[in-house]
N, C-alpha and C positions, 0 to 999 in steps of 0.2 A: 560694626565693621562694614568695610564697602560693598553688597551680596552683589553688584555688577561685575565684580574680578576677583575671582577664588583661588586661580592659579600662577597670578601672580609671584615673584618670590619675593620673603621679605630680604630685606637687608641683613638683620641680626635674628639668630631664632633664639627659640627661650633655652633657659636652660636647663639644665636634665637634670631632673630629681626623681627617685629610686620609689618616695612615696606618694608622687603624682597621681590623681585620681587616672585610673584607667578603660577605655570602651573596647570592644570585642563586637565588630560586626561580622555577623553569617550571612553566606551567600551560597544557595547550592546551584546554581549555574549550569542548568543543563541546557540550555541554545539559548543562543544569541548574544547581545550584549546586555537587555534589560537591567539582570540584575546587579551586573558588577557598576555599570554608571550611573546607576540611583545609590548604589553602597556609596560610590566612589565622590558623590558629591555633597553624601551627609557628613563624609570622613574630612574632607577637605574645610569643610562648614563648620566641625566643631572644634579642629586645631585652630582654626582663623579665629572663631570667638574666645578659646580658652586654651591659647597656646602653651601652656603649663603640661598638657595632660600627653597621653599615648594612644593610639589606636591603631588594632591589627585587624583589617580582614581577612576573615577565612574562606576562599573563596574555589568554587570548583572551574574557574575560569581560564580559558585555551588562552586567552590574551590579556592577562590583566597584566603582564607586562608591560604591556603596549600603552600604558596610560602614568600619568603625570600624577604623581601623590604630592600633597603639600607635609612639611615639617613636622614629626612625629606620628606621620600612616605610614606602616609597612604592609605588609599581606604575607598570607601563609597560604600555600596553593595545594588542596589536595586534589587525591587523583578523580581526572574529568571524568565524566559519565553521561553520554547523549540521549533525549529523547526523541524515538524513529516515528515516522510520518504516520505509524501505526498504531503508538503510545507506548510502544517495550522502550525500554532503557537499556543500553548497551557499555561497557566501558566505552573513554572513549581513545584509547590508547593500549590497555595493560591486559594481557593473554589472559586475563582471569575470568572467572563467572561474575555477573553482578554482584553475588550474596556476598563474594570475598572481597569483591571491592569496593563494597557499602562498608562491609564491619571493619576494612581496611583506613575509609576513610570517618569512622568513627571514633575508630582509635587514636586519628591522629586530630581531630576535634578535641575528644578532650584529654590532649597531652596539653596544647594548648589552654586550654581552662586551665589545668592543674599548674600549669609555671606561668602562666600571663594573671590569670585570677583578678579578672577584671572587675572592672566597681559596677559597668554597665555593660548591659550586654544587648544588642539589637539583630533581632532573627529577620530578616526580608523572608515574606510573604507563607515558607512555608513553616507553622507553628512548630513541627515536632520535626523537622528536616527532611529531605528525601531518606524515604521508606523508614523514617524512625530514628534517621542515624545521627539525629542529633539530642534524643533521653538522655545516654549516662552523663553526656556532658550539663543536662539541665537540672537532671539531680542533684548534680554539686553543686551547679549554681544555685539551686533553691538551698542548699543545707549552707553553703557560706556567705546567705545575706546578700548575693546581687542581685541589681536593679534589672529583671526583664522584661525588655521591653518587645511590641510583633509589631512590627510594621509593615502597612499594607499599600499598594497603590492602589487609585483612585475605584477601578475596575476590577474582579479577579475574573467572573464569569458570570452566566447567567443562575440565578440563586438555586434552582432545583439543582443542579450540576454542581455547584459547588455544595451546598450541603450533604449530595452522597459521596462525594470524593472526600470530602473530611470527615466524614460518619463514619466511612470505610478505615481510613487512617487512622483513629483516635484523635485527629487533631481538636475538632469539637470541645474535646473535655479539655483541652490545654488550656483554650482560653479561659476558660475558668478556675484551672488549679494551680495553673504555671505562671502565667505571666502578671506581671502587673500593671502595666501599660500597653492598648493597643493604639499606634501612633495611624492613623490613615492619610496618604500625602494626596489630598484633595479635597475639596468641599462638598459638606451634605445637602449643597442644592444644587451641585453635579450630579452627583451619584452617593448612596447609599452602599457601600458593598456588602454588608455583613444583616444588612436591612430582613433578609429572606432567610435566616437561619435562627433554627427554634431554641429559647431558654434562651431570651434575650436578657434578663433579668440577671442571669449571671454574670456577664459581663457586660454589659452597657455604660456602666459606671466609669467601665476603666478605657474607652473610647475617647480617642478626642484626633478631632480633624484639624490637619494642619496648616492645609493650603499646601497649595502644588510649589515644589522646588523647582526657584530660578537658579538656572543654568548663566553661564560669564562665560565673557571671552576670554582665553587664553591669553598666556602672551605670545607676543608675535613671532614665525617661524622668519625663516631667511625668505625674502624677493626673488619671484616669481619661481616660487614653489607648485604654483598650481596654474593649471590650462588658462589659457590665455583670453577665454572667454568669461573670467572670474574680473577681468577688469573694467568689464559693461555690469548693466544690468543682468542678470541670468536669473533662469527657475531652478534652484536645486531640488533632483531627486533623490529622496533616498527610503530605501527598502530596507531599513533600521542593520540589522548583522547580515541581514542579504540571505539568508539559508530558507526563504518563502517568501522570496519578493521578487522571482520572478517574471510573474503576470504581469505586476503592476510597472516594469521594466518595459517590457514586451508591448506593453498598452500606448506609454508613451513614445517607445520608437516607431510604432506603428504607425501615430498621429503624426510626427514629423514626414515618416515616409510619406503618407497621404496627403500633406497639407503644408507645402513650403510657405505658407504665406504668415505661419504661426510666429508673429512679433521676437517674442523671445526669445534667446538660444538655453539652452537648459544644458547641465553639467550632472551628468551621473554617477552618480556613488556607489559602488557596488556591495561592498560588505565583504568581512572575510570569511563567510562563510557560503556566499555561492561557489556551485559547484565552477571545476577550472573549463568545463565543455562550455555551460551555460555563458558564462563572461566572455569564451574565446567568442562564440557567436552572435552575443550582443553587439561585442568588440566591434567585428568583421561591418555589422548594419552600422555603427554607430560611424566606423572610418569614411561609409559613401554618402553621409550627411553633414555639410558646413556646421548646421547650429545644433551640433551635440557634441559632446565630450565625453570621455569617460574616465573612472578615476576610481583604484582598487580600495582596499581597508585606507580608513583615514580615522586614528582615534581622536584627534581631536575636529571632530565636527562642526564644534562651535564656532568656529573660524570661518567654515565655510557656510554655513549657517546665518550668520552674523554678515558677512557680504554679499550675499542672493538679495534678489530682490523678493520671492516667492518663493514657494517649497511645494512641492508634491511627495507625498510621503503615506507610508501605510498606516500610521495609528498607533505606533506604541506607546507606551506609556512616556519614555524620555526623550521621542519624538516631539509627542507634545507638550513635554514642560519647555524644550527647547525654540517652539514654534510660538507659544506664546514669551517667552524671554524675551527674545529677541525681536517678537512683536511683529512676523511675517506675515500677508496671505495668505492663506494656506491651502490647498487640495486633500482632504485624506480621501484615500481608498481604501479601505478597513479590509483585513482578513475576516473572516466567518469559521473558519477551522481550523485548528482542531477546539477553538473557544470561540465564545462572542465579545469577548471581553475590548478588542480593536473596534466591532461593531457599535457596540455599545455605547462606550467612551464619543466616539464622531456623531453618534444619534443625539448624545445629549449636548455638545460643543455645537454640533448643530442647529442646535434649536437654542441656545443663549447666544448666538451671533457669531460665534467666538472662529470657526473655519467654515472649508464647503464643505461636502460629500460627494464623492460620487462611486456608486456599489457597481463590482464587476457581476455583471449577469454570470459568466462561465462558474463563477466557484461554487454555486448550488445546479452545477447543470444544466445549464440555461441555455442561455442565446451566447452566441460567441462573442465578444468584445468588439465593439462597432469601433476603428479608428476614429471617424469623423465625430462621436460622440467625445472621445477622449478631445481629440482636435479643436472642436468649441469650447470646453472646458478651459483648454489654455489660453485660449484667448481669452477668455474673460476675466484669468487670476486675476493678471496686473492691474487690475480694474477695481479688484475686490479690497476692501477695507478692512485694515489689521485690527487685529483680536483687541485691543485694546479700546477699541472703540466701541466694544461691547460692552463696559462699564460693570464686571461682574465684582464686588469687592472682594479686597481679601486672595485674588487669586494666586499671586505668587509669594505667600506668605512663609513657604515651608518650610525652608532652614532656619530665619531669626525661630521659627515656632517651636522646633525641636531644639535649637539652642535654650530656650529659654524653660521648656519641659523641662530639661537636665540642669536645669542653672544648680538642682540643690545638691547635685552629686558629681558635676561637675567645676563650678567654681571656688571650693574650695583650693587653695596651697597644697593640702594634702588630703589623702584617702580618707574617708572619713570612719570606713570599717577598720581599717589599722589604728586609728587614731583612738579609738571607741574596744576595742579589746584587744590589739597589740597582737594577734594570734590567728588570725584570720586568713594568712597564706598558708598555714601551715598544714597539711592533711588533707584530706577530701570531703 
C-alpha cells in the first residue's frame, strides 16, 4: 500500500463479512492527543493493508471525534478522566469520584470484548490500563485465545521512574503473563525503553522494534482554509494538544517581539487543550506582530505540517514521527515535567542528526527564557538540514512492520479462532 497517504478515500470498500478477523485497540487518554493519533494511525494502517477486517478503538479521548477514521475503524469512547499538573486524576466531565468512574469505564471495556471478541487486541502504552481498569477485560482475552499484543512508543520515561510506577501498578508482571507481543514504535539504536527494567528474560523474547510510524497527508480541505502566511514559506509551531505548551508559545513570541529582523513568519497552532485565558493573551501579542499567526485545534496537522517550511515544536512522540515524515527542520524544546520522556527522545535525535534542541532554562528553575537566544535559533532553522539526511535506517518503518507482525491473524478471509473451534464468541 501507498504509507505516503493513509486518509485518502478509496473508491469501493470491501465488503463486510460477519467472520472477518477483528483488532480492538485501547487507549486510556488522559491529556492530550498522543495517544489517540498513534491509535489512530495504526488503525487506519491496518484497514489499508487488510481491508477485509474491523477495528474498534476504545478510547478515553475528549476529541477523537475530531479525527478522520479510514473504512472499517470506529471508536467507542468511555468516560474521560484528566491527569492534574499534580499527578491526581480527576473525572473529566462526570459528578462521580474516580473509583466510580474507573469501574465505570471498566465495565464498559469489557462489554466490548465480550460482543466485539476480537482476534487482536492492541493496549497503547499502559499494560493493565489506568489503575487496572483494563484486567477483567484481559482475562477474557487470555481464556478466548486473542492475540495481545502492548505497544509502546519509542520513550516512556527515565528507567528508575518507570520501573517504580509499574512495580507499583502490577503492570511488571503483565508483560510476562499477559501479553504476547510487545510492539515498541522506534528503534533500539534510538532508545531502549524497557532496557532498565528487571527479569528481562521474561519478556525480551516477545520485544520487537518496529520503526517509527509515517504519518501522510491528508486529503485536501477547501482553499484558503488557513492564514494566509501558509502560502510562503512559514515555521510552524506547535505545542502538540497545547495543555503544557505554553512556555514554548511565549518563547517564540517573545523572540518575534525582540527581533523583527527574524526571515520567517511562523504560524501557531494552539491545541485544544490550552486554556481560553492563555490563547486569548497570546492572541492579543500575536495580533501586534505582522509575521505571526495564530490558529486554534487543527486535527488534521499534517496538512499544515507538510506545507511549513520548518517546525518548532515540543517533542512528543507524534510530533516527531510527524517531523521526520515529512522530513522538516526541526527545533524541539522538550518538556522535563512531569517525565523526561520529551527530553530524552531530542537528546538522542539530537545526537543522530535527526533535529536541533534547545532546553528552556525556566522549567528546572533556572534562568528566565532569553528571547534573543530563542531569536538566533530561528534564524538559523531554515538553514538546518532535514532529518533525512541523517541517513538512520529503518526509520520510518512502523506501520508496513506491524502490518506485517499481524499478517498471520490478520490476512486470513476469515477468523481464524472461529474457524478452528466454531465456539469461540460464545461466553466469557
Amino acid at each position: 500500500m501507498p504509507f505516503n497517504v493513509v486518509d485518502l478515500p478509496r473508491a469501493e470498500r470491501a465488503p463486510r463479512d460477519p467472520l472477518a478477523p477483528r483488532v480492538l485497540i485501547y487507549s486510556h487518554d488522559t491529556f492530550g492527543l498522543g495517544h489517540i493519533r498513534r491509535c489512530r494511525a495504526i488503525a487506519n494502517a491496518l484497514v489499508a493493508i487488510y481491508p477485509h477486517i474491523s477495528v474498534i478503538i476504545v478510547s478515553g479521548s475528549s476529541v477523537i471525534s475530531s479525527f478522520q477514521f479510514g473504512d472499517g475503524v470506529d471508536y467507542v469512547r468511555i468516560p474521560g478522566v484528566e491527569k492534574q499538573s499534580d499527578g491526581r486524576y480527576d473525572p473529566h466531565h462526570l459528578n462521580l469520584d474516580l473509583d466510580d468512574t474507573i469501574r465505570l469505564r471498566s465495565d464498559i471495556i469489557k462489554t466490548v470484548v465480550l460482543s466485539f471478541d476480537p482476534d487482536v487486541v492492541i493496549v497503547d502504552k499502559e499494560p493493565i490500563g489506568l489503575r487496572g481498569e483494563l484486567l477483567p477485560a484481559l482475562e477474557i482475552l487470555r481464556r478466548r485465545g486473542a492475540r495481545i499484543v502492548l505497544g509502546l512508543r519509542d520513550v516512556l520515561d527515565e528507567p528508575a521512574k518507570l520501573h517504580e510506577e509499574w512495580r507499583q501498578s502490577g503492570a511488571l508482571e503483565a508483560l510476562a503473563d499477559t501479553y504476547d507481543d510487545i510492539f515498541i514504535y522506534g528503534l533500539e539504536s534510538v532508545y531502549a525503553p524497557l532496557a532498565g527494567l528487571p527479569n528481562q528474560h521474561l519478556f525480551a523474547d516477545k520485544i520487537q522494534y518496529t520503526g517509527y510510524l509515517k504519518r501522510a497527508v491528508p486529503s485536501p480541505m477547501p482553499p484558503n482554509r488557513y492564514p494566509r502566511i501558509t502560502k510562503e514559506p512559514f515555521i510552524l509551531v506547535t505545542p502538540g494538544g497545547g495543555g503544557d505548551g505554553a512556555g514554548v508559545i511565549d518563547w517564540v513570541i517573545s523572540a518575534y517581539e525582540a527581533d523583527p529582523t527574524i526571515p520567517l513568519p511562523a504560524l501557531i497552532v494552539f491545541g485544544p487543550f490550552m486554556s481560553r485565558e492563555r490563547r486569548k493573551g497570546f492572541a492579543e501579542r500575536i495580533a501586534r506582530i505582522p509575521k505571526l499567526e495564530g490558529l486554534g485545534f487543527e486535527p488534521r496537522l499534517e496538512l499544515l505540517m507538510n506545507r511549513a517550511h520548518c517546525v518548532v515544536a515540543m517533542g512528543g512522540y507524534n510530533t516527531f514521527c510527524e517531523i521526520l515524515s515529512f522530513d522538516k527542520p526541526a527545533l524541539i524544546v522538550p518538556r522535563v515535567k512531569p517525565r523526561l520522556e520529551q527530553a530524552i527522545r531530542a537528546e538522542r535525535a539530537d545526537a543522530l542528526g535527526l533535529i536541533d534542541v534547545l532546553l528552556d532554562p525556566s522549567q528546572n528553575g533556572g534562568a528566565p527564557r532569553d528571547p534573543l537566544v530563542m531569536a538566533a535559533a530561528l534564524h538559523a532553522l531554515p538553514k538546518r538540514l532535514p532529518p533525512s539526511q541523517a541517513f538512520v535506517p529503518s526509520l520510518l518503518d512502523g506501520l508496513p512492520a506491524i502490518g506485517r507482525l499481524l499478517a498471520a491473524d490478520l490476512s486470513a478471509p476469515v477468523r481464524g479462532r472461529l474457524r478452528d473451534s466454531g465456539t469461540a464468541a460464545v461466553g466469557s
